[in-house]
C-alpha positions as CSV (number, residue, x, y, z in Angstrom):
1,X,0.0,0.0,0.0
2,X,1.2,3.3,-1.3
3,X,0.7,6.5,0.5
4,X,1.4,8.3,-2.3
5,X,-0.8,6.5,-5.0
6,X,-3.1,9.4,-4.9
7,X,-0.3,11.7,-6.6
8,X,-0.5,9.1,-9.7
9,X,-4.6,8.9,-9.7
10,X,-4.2,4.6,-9.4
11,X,-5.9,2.3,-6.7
12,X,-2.9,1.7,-4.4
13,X,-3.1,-2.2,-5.7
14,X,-2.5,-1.0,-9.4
15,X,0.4,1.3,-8.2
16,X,2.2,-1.5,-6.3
17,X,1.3,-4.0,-9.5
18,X,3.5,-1.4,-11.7
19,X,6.0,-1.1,-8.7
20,X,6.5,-4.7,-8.9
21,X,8.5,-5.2,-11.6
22,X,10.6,-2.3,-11.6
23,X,11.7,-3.4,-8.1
24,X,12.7,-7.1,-9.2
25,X,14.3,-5.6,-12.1
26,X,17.1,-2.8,-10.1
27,X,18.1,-5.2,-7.7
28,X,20.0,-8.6,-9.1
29,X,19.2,-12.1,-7.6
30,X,23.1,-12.0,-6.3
31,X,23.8,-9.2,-4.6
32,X,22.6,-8.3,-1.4
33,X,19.0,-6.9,-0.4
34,X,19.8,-3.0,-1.1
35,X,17.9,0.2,0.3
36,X,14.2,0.9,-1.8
37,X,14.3,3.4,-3.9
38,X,13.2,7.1,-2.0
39,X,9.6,7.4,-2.4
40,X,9.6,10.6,-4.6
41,X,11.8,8.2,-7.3
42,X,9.3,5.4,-7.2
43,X,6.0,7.7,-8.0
44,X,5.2,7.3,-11.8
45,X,4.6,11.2,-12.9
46,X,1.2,12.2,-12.8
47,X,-1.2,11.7,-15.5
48,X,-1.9,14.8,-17.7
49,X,-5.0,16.7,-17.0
50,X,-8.4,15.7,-18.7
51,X,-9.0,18.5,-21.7
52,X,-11.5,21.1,-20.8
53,X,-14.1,19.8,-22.7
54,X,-14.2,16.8,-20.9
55,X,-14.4,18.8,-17.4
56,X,-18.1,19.1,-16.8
57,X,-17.0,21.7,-13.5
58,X,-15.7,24.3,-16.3
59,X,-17.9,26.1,-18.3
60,X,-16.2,27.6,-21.7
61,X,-16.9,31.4,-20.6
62,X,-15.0,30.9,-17.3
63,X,-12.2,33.0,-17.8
64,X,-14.2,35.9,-20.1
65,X,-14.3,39.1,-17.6
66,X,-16.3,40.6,-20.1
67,X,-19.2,39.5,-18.4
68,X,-17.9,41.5,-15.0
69,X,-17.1,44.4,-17.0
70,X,-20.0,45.5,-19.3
71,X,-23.1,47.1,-18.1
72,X,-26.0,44.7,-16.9
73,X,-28.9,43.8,-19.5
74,X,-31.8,46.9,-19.9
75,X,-34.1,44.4,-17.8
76,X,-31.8,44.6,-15.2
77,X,-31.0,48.0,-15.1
78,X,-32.5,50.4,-12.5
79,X,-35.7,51.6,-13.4
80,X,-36.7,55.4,-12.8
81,X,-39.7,56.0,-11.5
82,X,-41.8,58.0,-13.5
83,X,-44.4,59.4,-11.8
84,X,-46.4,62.5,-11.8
85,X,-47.2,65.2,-9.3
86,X,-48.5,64.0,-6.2
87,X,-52.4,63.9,-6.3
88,X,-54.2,64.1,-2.6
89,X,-57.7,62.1,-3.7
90,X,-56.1,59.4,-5.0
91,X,-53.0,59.2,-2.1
92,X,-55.9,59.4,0.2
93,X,-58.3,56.5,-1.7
94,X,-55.1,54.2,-1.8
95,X,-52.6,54.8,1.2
96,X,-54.8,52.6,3.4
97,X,-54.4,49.6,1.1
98,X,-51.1,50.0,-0.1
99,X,-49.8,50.6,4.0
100,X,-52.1,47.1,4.8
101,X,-50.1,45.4,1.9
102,X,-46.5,46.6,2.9
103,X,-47.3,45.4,6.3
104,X,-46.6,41.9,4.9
105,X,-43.1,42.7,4.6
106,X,-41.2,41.7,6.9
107,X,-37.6,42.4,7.5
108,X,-35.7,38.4,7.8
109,X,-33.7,39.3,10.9
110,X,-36.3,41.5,12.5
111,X,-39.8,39.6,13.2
112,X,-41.5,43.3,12.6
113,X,-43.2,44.7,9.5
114,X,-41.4,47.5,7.6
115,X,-44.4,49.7,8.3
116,X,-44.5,49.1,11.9
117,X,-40.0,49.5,11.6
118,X,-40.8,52.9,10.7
119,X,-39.1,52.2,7.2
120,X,-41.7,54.2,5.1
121,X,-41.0,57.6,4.9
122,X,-43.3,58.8,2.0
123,X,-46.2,56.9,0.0
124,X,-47.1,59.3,-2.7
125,X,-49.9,58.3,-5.6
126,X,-50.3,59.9,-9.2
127,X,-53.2,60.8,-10.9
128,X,-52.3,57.8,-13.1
129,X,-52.9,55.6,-9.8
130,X,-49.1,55.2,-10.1
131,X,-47.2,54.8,-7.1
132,X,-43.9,55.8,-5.6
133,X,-42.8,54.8,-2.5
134,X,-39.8,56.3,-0.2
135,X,-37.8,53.9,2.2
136,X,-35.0,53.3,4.0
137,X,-33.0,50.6,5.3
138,X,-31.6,49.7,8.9
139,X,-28.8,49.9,7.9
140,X,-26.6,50.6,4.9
141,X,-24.9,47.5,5.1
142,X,-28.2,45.6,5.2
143,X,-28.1,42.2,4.0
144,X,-31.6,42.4,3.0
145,X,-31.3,45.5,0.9
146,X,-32.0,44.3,-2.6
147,X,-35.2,41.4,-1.3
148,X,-36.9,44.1,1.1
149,X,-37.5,47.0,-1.7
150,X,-38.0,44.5,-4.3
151,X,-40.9,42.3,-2.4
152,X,-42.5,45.7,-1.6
153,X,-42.6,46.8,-5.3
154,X,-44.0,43.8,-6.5
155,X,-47.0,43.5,-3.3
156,X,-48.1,47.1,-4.4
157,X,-48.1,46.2,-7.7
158,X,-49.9,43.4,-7.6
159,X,-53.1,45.8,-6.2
160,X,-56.1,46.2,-8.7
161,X,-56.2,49.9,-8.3
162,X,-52.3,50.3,-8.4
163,X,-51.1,51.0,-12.2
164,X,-47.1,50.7,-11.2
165,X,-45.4,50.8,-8.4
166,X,-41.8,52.2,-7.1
167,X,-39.4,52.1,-4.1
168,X,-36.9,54.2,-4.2
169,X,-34.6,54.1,-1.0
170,X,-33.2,56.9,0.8
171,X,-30.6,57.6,3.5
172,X,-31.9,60.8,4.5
173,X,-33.2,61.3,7.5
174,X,-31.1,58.0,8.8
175,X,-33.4,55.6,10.6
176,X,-33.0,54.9,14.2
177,X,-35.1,53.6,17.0
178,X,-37.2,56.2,17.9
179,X,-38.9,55.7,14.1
180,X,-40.3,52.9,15.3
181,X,-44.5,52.2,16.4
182,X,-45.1,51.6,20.0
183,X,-46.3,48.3,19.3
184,X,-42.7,47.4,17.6
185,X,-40.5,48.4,20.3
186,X,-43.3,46.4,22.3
187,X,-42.2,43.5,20.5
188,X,-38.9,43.8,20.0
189,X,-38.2,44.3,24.2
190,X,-37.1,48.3,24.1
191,X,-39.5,49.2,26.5
C-alpha cells in the first residue's frame, strides 16, 4: 500500500502492481538486499489533465471578464420611476391599502413589518394611480437591501387599483429607533 498513490490517480493495488516489476528488475538475484528506492523516485509522474471539454465543473466562458465588465442587460437596469405630481384624492383613496399590503413585509432578521420599523417615509400616488414609495433601510450595510424594496414593489403592484409601483430608497433622515410604532419596540423588548 502506497501513501502516495493518490499523486498518480491509481488504486494503491495498481500502483504496487507497476511497482512490482521495476523493483525485481534494479536489484539482481546475487547481490545483497539493497535500500528501496526514495519514495519521490518510485512515484510514476502524474497523468496529464483531462482536456477542458471533458471537465463538466468548467464552463467555456469561465475565464471571459467581459461579463464583469459590461453594463447589466436593460431588464436589469435600475428603473426610474416615473411618476407624476403627487395627487391628494387618489394618495388618500389608496394609502390605506397600499400601508395594509406593505405590512406583509417583513424584515428576515427583524420579526417586525417594515411599516410598523418605521421604514416608510413617504407613500405618494399619481393621478395615473401610479405609485412611488420612499424607504430606507436599517442599515446601509443591510443584508436584506436588494429582497426588502423589491418584495415591496411587486406587493403594491400586484393591487387592482395600483397602475405601477416604485421604491426608491433613501438615507436621509437616517433611521433609528425612535422611528419605530409603540407596538414594535413592544415586540422587539425596548421598552
Amino acid at each position: 500500500m502506497s501513501i502516495f498513490s493518490f499523486l498518480t490517480g491509481k488504486k494503491d493495488d495498481e500502483a504496487a502492481a507497476d511497482r512490482a516489476p521495476d523493483t525485481a528488475a534494479a536489484a539482481p538475484a546475487s547481490a545483497s538486499p539493497e535500500p528501496a528506492a526514495s519514495a519521490v523516485e518510485a512515484i510514476a509522474p502524474p497523468a496529464p489533465p483531462p482536456a477542458a471539454a471533458e471537465s463538466p465543473f468548467t464552463p467555456p466562458e469561465a475565464w471571459n471578464i467581459d461579463a464583469l465588465t459590461a453594463p447589466p442587460p436593460e431588464d436589469l437596469q435600475r428603473e426610474e420611476p416615473q411618476i407624476g405630481p403627487a395627487d391628494a384624492t387618489q394618495t388618500a383613496e389608496l394609502q390605506s391599502k397600499i400601508v395594509e399590503v406593505i405590512k406583509t413585509v417583513y424584515d428576515p432578521e427583524i420579526p417586525v413589518d417594515i411599516y410598523e420599523l418605521g421604514l416608510i417615509y413617504e407613500i405618494i400616488v399619481d393621478a395615473e394611480r401610479q405609485v412611488l414609495v420612499r424607504m430606507t433601510l436599517t442599515s446601509p450595510a443591510c443584508p436584506s437591501a436588494q429582497q426588502i424594496p423589491n418584495e415591496a414593489r411587486y406587493k403594491i403592484k400586484a393591487l387592482p387599483e395600483v397602475a405601477e409601483a416604485w421604491v426608491e430608497i433613501v438615507w436621509e433622515p437616517p433611521w433609528d429607533k425612535d422611528r419605530m410604532s409603540e407596538a414594535a419596540k413592544l415586540s422587539l423588548g425596548f421598552f
